[in-house]
C-alpha positions in Angstrom: 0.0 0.0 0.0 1.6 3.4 -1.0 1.9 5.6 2.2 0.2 8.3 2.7 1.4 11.9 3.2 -0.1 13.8 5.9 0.4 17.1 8.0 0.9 16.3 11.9 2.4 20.3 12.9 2.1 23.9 11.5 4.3 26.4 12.5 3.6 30.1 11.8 6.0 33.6 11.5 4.6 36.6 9.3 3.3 40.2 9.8 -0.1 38.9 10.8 1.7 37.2 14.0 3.7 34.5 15.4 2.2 30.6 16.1 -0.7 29.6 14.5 -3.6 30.7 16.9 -2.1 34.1 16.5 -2.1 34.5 13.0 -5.9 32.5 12.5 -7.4 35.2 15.1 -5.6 38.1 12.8 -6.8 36.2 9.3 -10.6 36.2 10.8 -10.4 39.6 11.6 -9.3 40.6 8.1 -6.8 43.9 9.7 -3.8 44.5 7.3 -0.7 44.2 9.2 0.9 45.8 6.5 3.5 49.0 6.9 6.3 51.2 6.0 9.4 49.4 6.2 11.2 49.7 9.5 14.1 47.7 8.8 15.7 50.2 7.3 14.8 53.9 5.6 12.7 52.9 2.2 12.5 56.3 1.0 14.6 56.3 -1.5 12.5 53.2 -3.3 9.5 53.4 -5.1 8.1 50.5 -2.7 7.8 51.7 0.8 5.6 49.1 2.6 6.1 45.6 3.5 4.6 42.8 6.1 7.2 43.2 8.6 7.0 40.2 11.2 7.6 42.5 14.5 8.8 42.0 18.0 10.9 39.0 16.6 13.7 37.8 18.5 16.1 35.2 16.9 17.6 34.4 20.3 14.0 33.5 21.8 13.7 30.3 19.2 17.4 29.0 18.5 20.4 28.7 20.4 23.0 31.8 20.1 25.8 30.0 18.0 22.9 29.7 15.3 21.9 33.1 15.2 25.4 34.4 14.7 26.0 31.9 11.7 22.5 32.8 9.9 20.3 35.4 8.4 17.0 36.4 9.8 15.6 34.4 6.9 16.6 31.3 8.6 15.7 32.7 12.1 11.9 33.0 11.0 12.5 29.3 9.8 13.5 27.7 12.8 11.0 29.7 14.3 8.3 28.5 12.4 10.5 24.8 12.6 10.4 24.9 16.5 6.6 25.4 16.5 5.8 23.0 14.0 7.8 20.0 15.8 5.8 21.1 19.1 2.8 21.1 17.6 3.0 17.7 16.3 4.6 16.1 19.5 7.7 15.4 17.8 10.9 15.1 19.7 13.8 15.1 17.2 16.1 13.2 19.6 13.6 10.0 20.1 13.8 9.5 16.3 16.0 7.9 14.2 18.2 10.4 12.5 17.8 8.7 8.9 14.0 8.7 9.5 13.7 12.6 9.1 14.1 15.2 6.2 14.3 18.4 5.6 12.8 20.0 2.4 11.8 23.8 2.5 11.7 26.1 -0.3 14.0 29.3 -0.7 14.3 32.3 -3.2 15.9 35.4 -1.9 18.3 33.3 0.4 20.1 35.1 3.5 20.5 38.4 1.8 20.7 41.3 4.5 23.2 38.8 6.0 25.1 38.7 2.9 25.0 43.2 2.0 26.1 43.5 5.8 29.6 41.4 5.2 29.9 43.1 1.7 29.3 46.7 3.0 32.0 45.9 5.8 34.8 44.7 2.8 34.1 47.8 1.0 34.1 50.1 3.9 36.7 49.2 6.4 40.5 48.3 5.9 39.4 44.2 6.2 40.4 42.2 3.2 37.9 39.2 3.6 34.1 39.0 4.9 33.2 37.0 7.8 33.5 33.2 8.4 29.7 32.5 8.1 29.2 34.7 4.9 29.8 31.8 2.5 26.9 29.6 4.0 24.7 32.5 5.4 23.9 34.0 2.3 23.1 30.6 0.2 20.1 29.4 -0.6 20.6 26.1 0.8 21.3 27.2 4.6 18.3 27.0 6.2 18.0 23.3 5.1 21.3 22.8 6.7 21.2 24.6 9.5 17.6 22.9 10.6 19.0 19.4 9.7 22.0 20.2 11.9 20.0 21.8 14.9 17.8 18.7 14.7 20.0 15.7 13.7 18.0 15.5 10.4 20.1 13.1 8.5 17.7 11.8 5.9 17.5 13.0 2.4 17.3 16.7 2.5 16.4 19.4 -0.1 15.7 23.0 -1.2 13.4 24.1 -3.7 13.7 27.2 -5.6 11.0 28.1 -7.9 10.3 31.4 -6.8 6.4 32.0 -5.8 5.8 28.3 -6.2 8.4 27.1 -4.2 6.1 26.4 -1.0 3.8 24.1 -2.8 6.8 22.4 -5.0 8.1 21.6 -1.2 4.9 20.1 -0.4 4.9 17.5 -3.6 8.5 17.0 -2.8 7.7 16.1 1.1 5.2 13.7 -0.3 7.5 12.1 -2.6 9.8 11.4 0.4 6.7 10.0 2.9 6.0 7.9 -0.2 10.1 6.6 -0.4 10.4 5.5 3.2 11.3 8.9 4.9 8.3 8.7 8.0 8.8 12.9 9.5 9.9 15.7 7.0 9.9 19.4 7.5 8.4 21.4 4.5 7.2 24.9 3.8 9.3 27.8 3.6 10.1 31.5 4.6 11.4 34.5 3.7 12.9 37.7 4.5 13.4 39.7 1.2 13.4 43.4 2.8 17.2 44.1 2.8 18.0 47.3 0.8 19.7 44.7 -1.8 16.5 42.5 -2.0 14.4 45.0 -2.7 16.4 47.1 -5.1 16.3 43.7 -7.1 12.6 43.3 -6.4 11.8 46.5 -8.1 13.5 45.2 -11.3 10.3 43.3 -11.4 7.9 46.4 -11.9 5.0 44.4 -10.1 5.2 46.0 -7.0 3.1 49.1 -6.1 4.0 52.5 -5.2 0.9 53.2 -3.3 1.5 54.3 0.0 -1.8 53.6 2.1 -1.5 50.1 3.6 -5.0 49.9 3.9 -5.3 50.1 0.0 -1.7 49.0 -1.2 -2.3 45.3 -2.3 -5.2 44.6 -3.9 -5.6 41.5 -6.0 -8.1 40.9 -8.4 -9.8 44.2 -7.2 -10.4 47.4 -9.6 -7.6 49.2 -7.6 -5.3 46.3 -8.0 -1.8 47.7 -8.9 1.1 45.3 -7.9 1.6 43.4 -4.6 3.4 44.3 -1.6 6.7 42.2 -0.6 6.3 40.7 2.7 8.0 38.2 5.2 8.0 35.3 6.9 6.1 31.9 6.2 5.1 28.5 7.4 6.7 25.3 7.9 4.7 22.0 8.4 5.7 18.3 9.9 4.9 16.1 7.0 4.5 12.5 8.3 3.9 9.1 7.1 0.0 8.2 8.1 0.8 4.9 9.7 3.8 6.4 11.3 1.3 9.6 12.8 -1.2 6.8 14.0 1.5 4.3 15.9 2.8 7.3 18.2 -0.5 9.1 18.6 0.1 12.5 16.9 -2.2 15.0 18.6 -3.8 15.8 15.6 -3.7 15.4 12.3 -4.3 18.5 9.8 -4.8 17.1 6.4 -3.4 14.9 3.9 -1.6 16.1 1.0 -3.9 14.3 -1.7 -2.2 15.8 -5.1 0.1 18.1 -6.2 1.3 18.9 -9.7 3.9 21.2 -11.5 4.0 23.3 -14.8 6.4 25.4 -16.8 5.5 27.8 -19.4 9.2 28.1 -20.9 9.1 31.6 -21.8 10.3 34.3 -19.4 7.7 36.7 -17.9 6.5 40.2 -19.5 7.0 43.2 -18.3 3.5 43.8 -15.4 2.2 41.1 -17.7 0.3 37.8 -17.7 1.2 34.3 -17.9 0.3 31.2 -19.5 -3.2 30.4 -18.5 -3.2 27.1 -20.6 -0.2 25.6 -18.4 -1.4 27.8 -15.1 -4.7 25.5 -15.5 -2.9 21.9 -16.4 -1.4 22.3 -13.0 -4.7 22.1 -11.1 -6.2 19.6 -13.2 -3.0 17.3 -13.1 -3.3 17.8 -9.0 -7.1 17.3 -8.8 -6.6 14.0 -10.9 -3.8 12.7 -8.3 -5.4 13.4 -5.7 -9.0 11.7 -7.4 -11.0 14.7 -6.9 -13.4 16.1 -9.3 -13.4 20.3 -9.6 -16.7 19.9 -7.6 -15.2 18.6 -4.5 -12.9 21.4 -4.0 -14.6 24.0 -1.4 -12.2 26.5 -1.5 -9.5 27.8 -3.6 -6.4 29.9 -2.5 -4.9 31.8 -5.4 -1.2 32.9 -6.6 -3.0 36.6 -6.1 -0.3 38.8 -8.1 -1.8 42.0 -7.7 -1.7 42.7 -11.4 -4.2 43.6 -13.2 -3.1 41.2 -16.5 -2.0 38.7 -14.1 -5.0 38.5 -11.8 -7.4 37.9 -15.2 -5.0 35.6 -16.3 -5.6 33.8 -13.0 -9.2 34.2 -12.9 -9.3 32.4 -16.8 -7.0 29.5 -15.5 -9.7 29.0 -12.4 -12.2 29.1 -15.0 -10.7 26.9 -17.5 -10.1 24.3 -14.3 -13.2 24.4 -12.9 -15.3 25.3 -15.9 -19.3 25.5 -14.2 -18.2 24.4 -11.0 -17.4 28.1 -9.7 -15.2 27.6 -6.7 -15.1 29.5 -3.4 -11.9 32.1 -3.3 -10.2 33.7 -0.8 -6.6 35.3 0.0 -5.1 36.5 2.7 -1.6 38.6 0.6 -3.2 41.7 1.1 -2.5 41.6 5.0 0.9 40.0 5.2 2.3 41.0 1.8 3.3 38.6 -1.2 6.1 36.2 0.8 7.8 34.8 -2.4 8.4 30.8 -1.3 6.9 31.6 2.1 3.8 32.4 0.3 2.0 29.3 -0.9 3.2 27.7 2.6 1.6 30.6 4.5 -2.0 29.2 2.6 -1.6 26.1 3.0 -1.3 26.7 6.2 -4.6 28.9 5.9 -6.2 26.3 4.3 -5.7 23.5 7.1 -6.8 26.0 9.9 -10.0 26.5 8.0 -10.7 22.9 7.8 -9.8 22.4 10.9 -12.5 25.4 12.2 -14.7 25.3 9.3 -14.4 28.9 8.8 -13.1 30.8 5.9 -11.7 33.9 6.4 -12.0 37.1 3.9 -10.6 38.0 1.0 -10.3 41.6 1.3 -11.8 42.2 -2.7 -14.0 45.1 -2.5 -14.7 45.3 -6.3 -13.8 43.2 -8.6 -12.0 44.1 -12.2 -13.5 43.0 -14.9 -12.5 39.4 -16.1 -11.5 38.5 -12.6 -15.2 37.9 -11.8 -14.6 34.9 -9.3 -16.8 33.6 -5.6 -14.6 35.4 -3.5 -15.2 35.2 0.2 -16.9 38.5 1.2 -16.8 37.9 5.4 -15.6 35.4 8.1 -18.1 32.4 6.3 -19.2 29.0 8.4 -18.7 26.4 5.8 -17.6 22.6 6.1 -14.2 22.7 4.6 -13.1 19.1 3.5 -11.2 19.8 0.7 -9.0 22.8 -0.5 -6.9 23.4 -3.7 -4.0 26.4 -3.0 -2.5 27.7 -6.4 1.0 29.5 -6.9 2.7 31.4 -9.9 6.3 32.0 -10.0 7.9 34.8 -12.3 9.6 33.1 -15.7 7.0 30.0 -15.6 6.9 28.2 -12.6 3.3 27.1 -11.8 2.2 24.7 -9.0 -1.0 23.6 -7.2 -1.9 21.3 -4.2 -5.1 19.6 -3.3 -5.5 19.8 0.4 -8.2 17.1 2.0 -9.1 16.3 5.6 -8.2 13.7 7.2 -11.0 10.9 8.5 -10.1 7.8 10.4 -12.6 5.8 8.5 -10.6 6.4 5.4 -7.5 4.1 6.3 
């Protein structure tokens, strides 16, 4: 019998707050948690306002040696790490080593870490950067590091597909449940808010100007305008089913029924669209793995650029997917900011919350454009939630999408 992926822990770090019951109480309430950039002085950028996580202290969720040797972007992992493992009532150390994985998705990489060590070559009399600089700034640390902290020593992995990173991370911690590996870490953070990362974020041209929080990141709304960078993420305890059952896991989330990946092979235009023809293949691909029917999905959480081309082009690929079945949509980027990898993890992390509750929070759209004519949720809605589908688009082709379903002990 093939084994069967589930999610046993969530662990939660972006603007909207820190651990999970935090951040559900913020999503229901629908308050932006967006801002002007603290971390240092944005005025000189076009892009002012971010989802800053505040009041985060490294040295409150990993031990001093690690905080030294990292960027913040692995701090807000191992934060989110730390929860997780408590959440699912996972002790690292009772576990064989070789049982447990590591496989979280990165895109920006440890790079306020990396501009401090260059700014202090190119400043001071010092002919070499720091000691930690060549592993800090890599995409690849956070794996490392958490597999270190925790005596991970199975199979371990990054992903890196911009936006759709989270969700690729979710497929690939299936794949691994389904090859003999019983515990895996997946899901992913970021923290792209360095005056480096977002001088190469604006490069993009999707992010907005605006300067009002309230009304700064707006997808598939008539004000939409480009999305606001955020930070932050989620990371989840993927588990083998039989393995969750034998050792009681508190709870059980969800199962990771299908995922699927797509590539349009052309590079991305200029505050422009995408392929809605391979944007669409990715949901049907994961619906048909995970044997659901476009029907049985009761909520949908969406890539949500903030573009106006690329929000219709989302809203055709939901169409083309679903055709008549008209799914139920909701976000929740316009309160924590667009968190690159960090993003798709953060609603998947939405999404098991809201089956777990049976509430769907809002999604913020107070009118619609035209072609992006969708069910979005309007308020805090009481619905039975059994299965969900979340959606991600990274810039240059990357497209991804998970089917999400609850878990029922009558299904073993």
């Amino acid at each position: 019998m093939t084994p069967r992926a589930v999610i046993t822990g969530i662990g939660i770090v972006c603007a909207s707050g820190i651990g999970v019951d935090t951040y559900w109480k913020t999503a229901l309430s629908g308050e932006t948690r967006i801002g002007r950039i603290t971390q240092f002085d944005p005025s000189r950028y076009d892009t002012t306002l971010a989802g800053e996580v505040e009041g985060f202290g490294a040295a409150e969720h990993m031990p001093s040696r690690f905080v030294v040797q990292t960027d913040r972007w692995t701090h807000l992992a191992f934060c989110a790490a730390g929860q997780a493992l408590a959440d699912a009532g996972i002790d690292p150390e009772a576990l064989d080593p070789y049982d447990m994985s590591v496989a979280l998705a990165s895109g920006s990489g440890g790079n306020a870490f990396g501009q401090r060590e260059l700014q202090h070559l190119w400043s001071s009399s010092s002919r070499t950067v720091g000691a930690y600089q060549s592993i800090a700034w890599f995409y690849a640390a956070t794996v490392g590091q958490l597999s270190i902290r925790h005596g991970m020593k199975g199979p371990s992995v990054v992903l890196v597909s911009e936006s759709a990173g989270g969700l690729d991370s979710f497929a690939h911690a299936a794949r691994l449940v389904r090859r003999g590996t019983p515990v895996v870490l997946a899901g992913g953070t970021e923290a792209p808010l360095s005056p480096y990362a977002l001088t190469c974020q604006q490069h993009n041209h999707a992010m907005t100007s605006r300067t009002d929080p309230a009304h700064a990141y707006c997808p598939f709304d008539i004000d939409a305008d480009g999305y606001v960078p955020g930070e932050g993420g989620a990371v989840f305890v993927v588990e083998d089913l039989d393995h969750a059952l034998a050792r009681g896991a508190p709870v059980i989330y969800g199962e990771i029924a299908g995922a699927a990946a797509t590539f349009d092979g052309r590079p991305s235009r200029r505050r422009g669209g995408f392929d809605v023809e391979q944007y669409a293949r990715a949901m049907t691909t994961a619906l048909h793995r995970a044997g659901r029917r476009p029907e049985d999905v009761d909520v949908v959480f969406p890539d949500a650029l903030g573009l106006p081309a690329a929000d219709r082009d989302e809203s055709a690929a939901l169409r083309a997917a679903f055709g008549s079945a008209s799914p139920v949509v909701t976000t929740q980027k316009p309160l924590v900011g667009r968190l690159y990898q960090g993003g798709a993890a953060l609603d998947a992390a939405t999404a098991l919350l809201a089956m777990r509750h049976d509430l769907l929070p809002p999604a913020g759209v107070r009118t619609p454009a035209p072609g992006c004519d969708l069910n979005f949720v309007a308020e805090v809605t009481p619905t039975p939630v059994t299965t969900a589908m979340i959606n991600a688009r990274g810039f240059d082709g990357f497209n991804a999408s998970v089917v999400l379903h609850r878990y029922q002990q009558e299904e073993k």
